[in-house]
C-alpha positions, 0 to 999 in steps of 0.5 A: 967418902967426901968429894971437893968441887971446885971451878976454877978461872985461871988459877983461881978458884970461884966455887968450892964445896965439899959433900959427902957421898956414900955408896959405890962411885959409878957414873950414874952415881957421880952424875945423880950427885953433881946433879943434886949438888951443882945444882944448889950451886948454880952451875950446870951438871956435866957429861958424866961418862964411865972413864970420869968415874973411874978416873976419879977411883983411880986416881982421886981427882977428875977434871970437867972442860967447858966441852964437857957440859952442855950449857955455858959455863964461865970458868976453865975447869971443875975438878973434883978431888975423892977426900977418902975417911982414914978408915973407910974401905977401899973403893972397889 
């Protein structure tokens, strides 16, 4: 599975990538990636909690505030979207 970050300032977007992500999508997962990631990215790593993770499996999508990271960040939010493969399994 694939995940797209994206930040974006109004509606429009500042920062986009698109990583691949194998294994089960738990927090420490999802916070192990975006911390790899955004990184390379230059923006902060957020607070990643249980319910981001299974909203992400539910409904494919999860969105990070400025409240939700630590450091400062210039934009008005992070989503992240699940690109699910066409014949991978689903996410249990």
């Amino acid at each position: 599975m694939k995940l797209w970050i994206k930040t974006q300032s109004g509606e429009k977007i500042t920062a986009d990538a698109v990583i691949t992500v194998s294994g089960q999508l738990t927090a420490n997962t999802l916070s192990q990636v975006l911390r790899e990631n955004l990184d390379k990215m230059d923006i902060p790593t957020p607070m990643v909690l249980p319910v981001h993770a299974k909203k992400l499996k539910s409904f494919n999508v999860v969105r990070f505030r400025p409240d939700d990271f630590v450091e400062y960040v210039d934009f008005d939010v992070m989503i992240i979207e699940l690109i699910r493969d066409k014949q991978a399994k689903p996410i249990s």
